[in-house]
KOLTORMI-217385 format. One record per residue (C-alpha): residue number from 1; residue in three letters; x, y, z. Coordinates in steps of 0.5 Angstrom, whole numbers, plus 2048, in hexadecimal, padded with zeros to 3 digits. Example, Ala and Ser with C-alpha at 12.3 -4.5 7.8 and 13.67 -1.06 7.14 Angstrom:
! residues 2
+-----+--------+-----+-----+-----+
: num : residu :   x :   y :   z :
+-----+--------+-----+-----+-----+
:   1 :    ALA : 819 : 7F7 : 810 :
:   2 :    SER : 81B : 7FE : 80E :
+-----+--------+-----+-----+-----+
***
This chain:
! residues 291
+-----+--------+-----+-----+-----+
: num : residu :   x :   y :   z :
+-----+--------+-----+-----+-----+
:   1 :    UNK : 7F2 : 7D8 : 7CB :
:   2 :    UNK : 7EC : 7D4 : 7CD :
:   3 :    UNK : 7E6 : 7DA : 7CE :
:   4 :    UNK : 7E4 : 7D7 : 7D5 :
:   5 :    UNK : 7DF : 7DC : 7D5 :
:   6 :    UNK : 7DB : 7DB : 7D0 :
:   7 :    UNK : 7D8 : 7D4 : 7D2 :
:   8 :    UNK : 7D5 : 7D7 : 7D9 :
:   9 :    UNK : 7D0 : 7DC : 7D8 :
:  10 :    UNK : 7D0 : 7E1 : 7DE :
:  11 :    UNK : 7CB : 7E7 : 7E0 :
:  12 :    UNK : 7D0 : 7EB : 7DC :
:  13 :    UNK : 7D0 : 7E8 : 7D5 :
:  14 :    UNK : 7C8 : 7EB : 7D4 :
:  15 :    UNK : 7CB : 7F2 : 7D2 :
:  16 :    UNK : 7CC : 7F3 : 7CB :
:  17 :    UNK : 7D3 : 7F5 : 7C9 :
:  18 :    UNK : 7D4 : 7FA : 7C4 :
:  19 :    UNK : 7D5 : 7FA : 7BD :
:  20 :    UNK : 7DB : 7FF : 7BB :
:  21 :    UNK : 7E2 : 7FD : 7BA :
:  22 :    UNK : 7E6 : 7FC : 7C0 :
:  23 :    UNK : 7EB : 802 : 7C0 :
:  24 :    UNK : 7EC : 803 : 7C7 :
:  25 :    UNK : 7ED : 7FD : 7CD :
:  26 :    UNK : 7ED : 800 : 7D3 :
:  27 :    UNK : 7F0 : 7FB : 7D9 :
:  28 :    UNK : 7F0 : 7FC : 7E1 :
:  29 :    UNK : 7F5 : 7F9 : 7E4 :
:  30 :    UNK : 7F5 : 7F5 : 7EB :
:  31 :    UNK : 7F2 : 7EF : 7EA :
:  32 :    UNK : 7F0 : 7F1 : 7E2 :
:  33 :    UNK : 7F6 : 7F1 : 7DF :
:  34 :    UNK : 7FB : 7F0 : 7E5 :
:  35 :    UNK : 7F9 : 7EA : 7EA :
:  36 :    UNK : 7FD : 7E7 : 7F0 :
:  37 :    UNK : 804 : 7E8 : 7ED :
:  38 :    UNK : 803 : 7F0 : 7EC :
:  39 :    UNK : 805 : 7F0 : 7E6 :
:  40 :    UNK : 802 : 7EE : 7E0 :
:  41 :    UNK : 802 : 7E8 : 7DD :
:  42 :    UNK : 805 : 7E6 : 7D7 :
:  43 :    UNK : 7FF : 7E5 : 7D2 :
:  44 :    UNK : 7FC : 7EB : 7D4 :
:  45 :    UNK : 802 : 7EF : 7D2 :
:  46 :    UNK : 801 : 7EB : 7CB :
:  47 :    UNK : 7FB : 7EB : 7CA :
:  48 :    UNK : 7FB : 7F4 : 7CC :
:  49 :    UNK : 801 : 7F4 : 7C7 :
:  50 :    UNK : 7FE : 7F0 : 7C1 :
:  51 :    UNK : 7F8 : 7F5 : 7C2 :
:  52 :    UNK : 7FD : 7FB : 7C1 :
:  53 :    UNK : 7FF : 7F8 : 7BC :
:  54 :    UNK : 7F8 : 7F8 : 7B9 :
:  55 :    UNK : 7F8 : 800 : 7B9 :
:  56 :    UNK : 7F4 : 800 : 7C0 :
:  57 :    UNK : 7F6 : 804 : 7C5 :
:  58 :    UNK : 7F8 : 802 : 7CD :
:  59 :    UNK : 7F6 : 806 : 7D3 :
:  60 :    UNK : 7F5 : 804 : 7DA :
:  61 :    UNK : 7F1 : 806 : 7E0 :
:  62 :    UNK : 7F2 : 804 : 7E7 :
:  63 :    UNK : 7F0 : 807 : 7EF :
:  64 :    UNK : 7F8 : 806 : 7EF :
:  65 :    UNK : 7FC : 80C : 7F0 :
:  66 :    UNK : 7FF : 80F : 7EA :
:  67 :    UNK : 807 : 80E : 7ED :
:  68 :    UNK : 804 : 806 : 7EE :
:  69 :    UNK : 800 : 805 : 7E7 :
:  70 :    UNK : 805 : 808 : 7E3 :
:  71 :    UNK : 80A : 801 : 7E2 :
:  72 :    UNK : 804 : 7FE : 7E0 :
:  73 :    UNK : 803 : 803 : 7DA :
:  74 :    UNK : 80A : 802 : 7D8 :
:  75 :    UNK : 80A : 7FB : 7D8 :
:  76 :    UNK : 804 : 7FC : 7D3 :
:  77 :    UNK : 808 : 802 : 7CF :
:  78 :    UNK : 801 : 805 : 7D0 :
:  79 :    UNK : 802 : 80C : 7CC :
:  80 :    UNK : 7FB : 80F : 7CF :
:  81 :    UNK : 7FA : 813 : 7D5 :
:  82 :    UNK : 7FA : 80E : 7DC :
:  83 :    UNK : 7F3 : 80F : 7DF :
:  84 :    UNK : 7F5 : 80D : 7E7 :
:  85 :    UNK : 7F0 : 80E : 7EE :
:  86 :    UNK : 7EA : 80C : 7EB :
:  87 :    UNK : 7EB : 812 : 7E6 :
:  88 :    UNK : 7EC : 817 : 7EA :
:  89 :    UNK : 7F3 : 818 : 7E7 :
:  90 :    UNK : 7F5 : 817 : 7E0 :
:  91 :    UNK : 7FC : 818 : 7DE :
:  92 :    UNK : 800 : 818 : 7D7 :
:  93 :    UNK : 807 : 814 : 7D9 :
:  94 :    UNK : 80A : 817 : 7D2 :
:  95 :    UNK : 809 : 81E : 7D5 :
:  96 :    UNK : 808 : 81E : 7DC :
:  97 :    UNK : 802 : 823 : 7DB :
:  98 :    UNK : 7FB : 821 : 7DF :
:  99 :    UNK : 7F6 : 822 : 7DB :
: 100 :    UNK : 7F1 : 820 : 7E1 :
: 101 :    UNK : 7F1 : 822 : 7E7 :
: 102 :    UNK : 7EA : 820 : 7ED :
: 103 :    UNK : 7EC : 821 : 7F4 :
: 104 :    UNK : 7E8 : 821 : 7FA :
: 105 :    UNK : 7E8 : 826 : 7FD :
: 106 :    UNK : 7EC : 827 : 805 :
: 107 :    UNK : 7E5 : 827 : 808 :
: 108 :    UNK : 7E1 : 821 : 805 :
: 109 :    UNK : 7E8 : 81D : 806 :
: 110 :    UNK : 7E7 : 820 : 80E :
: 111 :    UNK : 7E0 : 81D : 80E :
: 112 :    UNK : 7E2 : 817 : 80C :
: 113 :    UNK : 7E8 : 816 : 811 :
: 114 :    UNK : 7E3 : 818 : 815 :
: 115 :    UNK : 7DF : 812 : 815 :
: 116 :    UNK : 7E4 : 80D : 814 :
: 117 :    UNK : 7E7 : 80F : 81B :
: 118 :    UNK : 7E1 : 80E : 81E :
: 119 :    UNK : 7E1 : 808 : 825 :
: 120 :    UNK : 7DE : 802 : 821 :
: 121 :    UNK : 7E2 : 804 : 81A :
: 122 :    UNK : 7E8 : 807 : 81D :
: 123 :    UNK : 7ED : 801 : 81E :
: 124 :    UNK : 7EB : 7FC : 819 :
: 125 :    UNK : 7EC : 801 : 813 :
: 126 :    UNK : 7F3 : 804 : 80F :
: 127 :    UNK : 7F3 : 80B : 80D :
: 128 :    UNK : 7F6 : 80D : 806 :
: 129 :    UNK : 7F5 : 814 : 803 :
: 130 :    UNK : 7F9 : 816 : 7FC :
: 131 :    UNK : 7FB : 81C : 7FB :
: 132 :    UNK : 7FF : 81E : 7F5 :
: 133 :    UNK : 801 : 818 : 7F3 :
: 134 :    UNK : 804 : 817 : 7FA :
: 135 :    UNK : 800 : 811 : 801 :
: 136 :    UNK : 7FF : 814 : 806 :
: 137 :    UNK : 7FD : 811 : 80C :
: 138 :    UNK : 7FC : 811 : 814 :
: 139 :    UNK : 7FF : 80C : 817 :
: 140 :    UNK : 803 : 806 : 813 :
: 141 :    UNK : 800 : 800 : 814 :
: 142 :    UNK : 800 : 7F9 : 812 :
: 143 :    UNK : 7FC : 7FA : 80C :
: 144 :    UNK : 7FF : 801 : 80A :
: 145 :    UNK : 805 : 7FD : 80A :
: 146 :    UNK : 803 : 7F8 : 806 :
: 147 :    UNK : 7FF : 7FC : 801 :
: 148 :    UNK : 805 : 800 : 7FF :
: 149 :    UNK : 80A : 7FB : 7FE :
: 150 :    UNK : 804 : 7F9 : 7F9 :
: 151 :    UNK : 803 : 7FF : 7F6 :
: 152 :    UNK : 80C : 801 : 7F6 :
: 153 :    UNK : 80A : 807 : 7F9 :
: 154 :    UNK : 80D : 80B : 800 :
: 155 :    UNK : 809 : 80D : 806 :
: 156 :    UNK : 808 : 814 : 809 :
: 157 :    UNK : 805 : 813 : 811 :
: 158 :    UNK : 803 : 81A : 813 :
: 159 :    UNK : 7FD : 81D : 816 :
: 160 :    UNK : 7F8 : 81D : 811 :
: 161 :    UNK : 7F3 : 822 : 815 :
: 162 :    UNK : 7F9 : 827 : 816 :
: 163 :    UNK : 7FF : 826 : 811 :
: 164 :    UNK : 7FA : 824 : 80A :
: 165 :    UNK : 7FF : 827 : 804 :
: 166 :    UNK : 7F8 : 828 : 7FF :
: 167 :    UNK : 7F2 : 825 : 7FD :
: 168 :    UNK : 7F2 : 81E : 7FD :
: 169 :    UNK : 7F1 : 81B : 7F7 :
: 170 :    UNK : 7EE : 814 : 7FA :
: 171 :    UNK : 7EC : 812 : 800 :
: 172 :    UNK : 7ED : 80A : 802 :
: 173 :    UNK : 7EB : 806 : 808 :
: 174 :    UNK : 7EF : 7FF : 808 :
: 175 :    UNK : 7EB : 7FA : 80C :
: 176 :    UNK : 7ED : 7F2 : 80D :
: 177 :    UNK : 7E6 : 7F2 : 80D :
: 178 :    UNK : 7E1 : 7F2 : 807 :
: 179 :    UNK : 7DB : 7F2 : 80B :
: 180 :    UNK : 7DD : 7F9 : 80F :
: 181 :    UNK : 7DE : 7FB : 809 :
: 182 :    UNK : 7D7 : 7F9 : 806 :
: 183 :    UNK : 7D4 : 7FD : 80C :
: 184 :    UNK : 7D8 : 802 : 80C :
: 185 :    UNK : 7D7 : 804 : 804 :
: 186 :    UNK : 7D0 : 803 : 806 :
: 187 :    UNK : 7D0 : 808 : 80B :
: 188 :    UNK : 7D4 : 80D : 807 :
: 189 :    UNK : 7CF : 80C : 801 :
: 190 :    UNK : 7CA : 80F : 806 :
: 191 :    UNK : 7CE : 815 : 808 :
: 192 :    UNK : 7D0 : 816 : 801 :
: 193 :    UNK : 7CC : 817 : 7FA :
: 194 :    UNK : 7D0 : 815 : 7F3 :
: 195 :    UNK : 7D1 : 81D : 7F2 :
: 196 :    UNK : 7D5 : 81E : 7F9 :
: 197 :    UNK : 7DA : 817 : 7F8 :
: 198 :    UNK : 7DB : 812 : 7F4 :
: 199 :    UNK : 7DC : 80C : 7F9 :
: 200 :    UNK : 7DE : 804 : 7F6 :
: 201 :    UNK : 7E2 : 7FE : 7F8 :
: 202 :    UNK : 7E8 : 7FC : 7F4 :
: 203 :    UNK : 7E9 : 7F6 : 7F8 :
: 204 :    UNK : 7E5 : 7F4 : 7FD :
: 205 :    UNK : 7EA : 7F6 : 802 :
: 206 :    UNK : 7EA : 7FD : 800 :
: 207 :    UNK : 7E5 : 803 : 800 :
: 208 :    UNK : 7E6 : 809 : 7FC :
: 209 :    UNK : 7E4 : 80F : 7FC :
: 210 :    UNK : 7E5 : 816 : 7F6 :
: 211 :    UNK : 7E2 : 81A : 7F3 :
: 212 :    UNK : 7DB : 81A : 7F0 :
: 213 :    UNK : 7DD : 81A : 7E9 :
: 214 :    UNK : 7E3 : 816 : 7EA :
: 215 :    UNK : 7E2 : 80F : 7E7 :
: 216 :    UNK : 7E4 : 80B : 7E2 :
: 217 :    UNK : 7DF : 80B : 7DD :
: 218 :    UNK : 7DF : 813 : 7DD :
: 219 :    UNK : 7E7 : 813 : 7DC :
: 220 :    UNK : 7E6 : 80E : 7D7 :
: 221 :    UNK : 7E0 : 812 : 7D3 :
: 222 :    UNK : 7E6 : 818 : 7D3 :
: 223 :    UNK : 7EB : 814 : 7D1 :
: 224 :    UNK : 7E7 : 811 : 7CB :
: 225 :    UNK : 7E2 : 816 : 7C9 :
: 226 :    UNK : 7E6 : 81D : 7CA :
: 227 :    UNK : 7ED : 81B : 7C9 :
: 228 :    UNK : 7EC : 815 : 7C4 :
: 229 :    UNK : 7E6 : 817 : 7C1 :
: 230 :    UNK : 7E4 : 811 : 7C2 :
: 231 :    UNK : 7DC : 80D : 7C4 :
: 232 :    UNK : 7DA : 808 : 7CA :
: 233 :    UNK : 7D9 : 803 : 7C4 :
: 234 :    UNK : 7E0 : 804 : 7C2 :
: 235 :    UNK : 7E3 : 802 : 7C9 :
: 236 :    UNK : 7E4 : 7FC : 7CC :
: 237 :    UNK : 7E6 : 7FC : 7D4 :
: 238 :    UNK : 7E8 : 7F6 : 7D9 :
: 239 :    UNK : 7E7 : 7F6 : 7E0 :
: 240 :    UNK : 7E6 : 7F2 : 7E7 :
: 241 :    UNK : 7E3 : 7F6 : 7EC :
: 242 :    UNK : 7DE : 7FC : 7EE :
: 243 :    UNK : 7E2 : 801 : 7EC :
: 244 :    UNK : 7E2 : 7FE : 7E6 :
: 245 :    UNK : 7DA : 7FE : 7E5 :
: 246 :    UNK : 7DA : 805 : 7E1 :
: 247 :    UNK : 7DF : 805 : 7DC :
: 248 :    UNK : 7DC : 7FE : 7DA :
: 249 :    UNK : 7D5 : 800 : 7DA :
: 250 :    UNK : 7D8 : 806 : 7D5 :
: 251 :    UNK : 7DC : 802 : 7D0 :
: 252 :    UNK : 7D8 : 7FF : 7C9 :
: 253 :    UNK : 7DC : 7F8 : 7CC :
: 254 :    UNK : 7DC : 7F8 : 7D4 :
: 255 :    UNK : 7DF : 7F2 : 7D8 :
: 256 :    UNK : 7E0 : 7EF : 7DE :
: 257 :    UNK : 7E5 : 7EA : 7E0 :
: 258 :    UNK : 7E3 : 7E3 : 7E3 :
: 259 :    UNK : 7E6 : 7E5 : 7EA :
: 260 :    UNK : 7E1 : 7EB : 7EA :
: 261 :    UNK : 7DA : 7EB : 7EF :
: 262 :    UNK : 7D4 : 7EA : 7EC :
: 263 :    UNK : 7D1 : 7F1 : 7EC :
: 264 :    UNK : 7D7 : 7F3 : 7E8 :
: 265 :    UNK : 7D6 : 7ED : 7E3 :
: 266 :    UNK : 7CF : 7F0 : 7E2 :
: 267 :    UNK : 7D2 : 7F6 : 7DE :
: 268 :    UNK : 7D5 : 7F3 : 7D9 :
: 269 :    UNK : 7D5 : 7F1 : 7D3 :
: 270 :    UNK : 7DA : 7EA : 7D3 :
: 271 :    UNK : 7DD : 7E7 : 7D9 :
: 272 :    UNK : 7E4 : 7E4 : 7D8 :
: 273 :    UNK : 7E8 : 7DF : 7DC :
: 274 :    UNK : 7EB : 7E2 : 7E3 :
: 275 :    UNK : 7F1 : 7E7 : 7E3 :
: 276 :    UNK : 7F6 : 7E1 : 7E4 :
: 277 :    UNK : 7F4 : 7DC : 7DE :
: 278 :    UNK : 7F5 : 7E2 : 7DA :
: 279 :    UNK : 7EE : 7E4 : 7D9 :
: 280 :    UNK : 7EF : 7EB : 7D6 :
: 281 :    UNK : 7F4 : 7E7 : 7D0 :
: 282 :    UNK : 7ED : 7E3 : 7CF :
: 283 :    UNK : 7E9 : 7E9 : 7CF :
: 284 :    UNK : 7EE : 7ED : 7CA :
: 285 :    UNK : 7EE : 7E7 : 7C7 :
: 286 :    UNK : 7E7 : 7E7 : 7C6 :
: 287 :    UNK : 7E5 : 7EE : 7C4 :
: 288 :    UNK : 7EB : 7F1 : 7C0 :
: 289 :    UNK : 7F0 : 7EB : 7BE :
: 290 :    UNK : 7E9 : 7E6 : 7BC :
: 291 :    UNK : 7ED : 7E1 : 7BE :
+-----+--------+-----+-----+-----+
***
């Protein structure tokens, strides 16, 4: 495959990688490895599998549920945990046992609710809350729908305030419009410090709020470092958006998509072609095959 990247200098291209041996890639899924057909493309599975066969171990980290991501983790016979909501919930599908759980608590998820059924905001947001592994939503909209047959999953509309069956493990707010959601990030990042709530984007469309340990680059850390007796410089991590920042800036190589907003681009180390001229094949390529 021809390394598109490679011939057009981004801002990210300035970090330096990391020097060790690649031993864990660490892939995102919508709009990394998986683009507009929701599935994953057919030289990423190969390109995964060939470095699989070099003895490197596959994970994937996404803000998808756990339910939603697991296809994705098959398809890929990943034998390590799946990290799901940001990080929030780490899971090991062999054994069923949650290794990591971070959830909101009910009254952090309340204040949220509350602000986002304020006049102005009210009737132009979808609210989901996720609670042991289950959607949970006020009302069923348009966007609700749609959302769902995306992810493969089931709705469940109750009253958030009075019928709320545990804490919430993230809160997202669904928007048709990027730039109410730039203002409404905004806002909560005044009324929120990092140690209070991890706020993101995952898409331009969605607003997502957990835990404040609960990122990708902390779940990432654990997994490598804890469970794989693994360094940052012996990761590789590919994603796309916002969500993603944290866990390329963690790993030894860190890659952006080329379909990416350039302040993700910024953090990387390498930026591959878009998410559907197969760009995370171009980077494992790049980086663990030496293609």
């Amino acid at each position: 495959m021809q390394n598109t990247a490679a011939s057009h200098p981004t801002p990210g291209t300035s970090r330096s990688a990391g020097t060790g041996e690649i031993k864990l890639l660490v892939v995102d899924i919508d709009g990394t490895i998986a683009g507009n057909s929701n599935d994953i493309r057919e030289p990423v599975k190969q390109a995964i599998a060939a470095a699989r066969s070099r003895g490197v171990k596959v994970a994937v980290a996404t803000g998808r549920m756990y339910r939603s991501a697991l296809r994705f983790h098959r398809d890929l016979d990943s034998t390590l945990p799946l990290i799901c909501y940001q990080g929030a919930w780490i899971q090991d599908p062999a054994t069923d046992k949650l290794l990591r759980h971070l959830p909101l608590s009910k009254q952090t998820a309340w204040q949220l609710l509350d602000y986002f059924e304020e006049p102005d905001l009210r009737s132009l947001l979808s609210i989901n809350f996720y609670i042991n592994d289950r959607l949970y939503v006020p009302e069923i909209t348009d966007a609700t729908k749609i959302y769902a047959a995306r992810s493969g999953i089931e709705i469940n509309a109750i009253d958030l305030r009075r019928d709320l069956p545990g804490d919430p493990t993230k809160v997202l707010a669904l928007c048709q419009s990027p730039e109410v959601l730039d203002g409404l990030l905004g806002s909560m990042r005044q009324r929120y410090t990092p140690a209070e709530l991890y706020l993101t984007r995952s898409v331009a469309t969605f607003f997502e709020a957990t835990h404040p340990l609960a990122n990708k680059g902390e779940a990432v850390r654990y997994l490598a470092e804890e469970i794989l007796g693994l360094q940052s410089e012996n990761v590789l991590a590919i994603g796309d958006n916002f969500n993603d920042v944290e866990m390329i800036s963690y790993a030894g190589v860190g890659v952006a998509m080329g379909n990416a907003p350039e302040g993700v681009k910024a953090f990387a180390n390498w930026i591959a072609p878009d998410v559907e001229e197969d760009g995370a094949a171009a980077a494992i390529e790049q980086f663990i095959l030496g293609n």
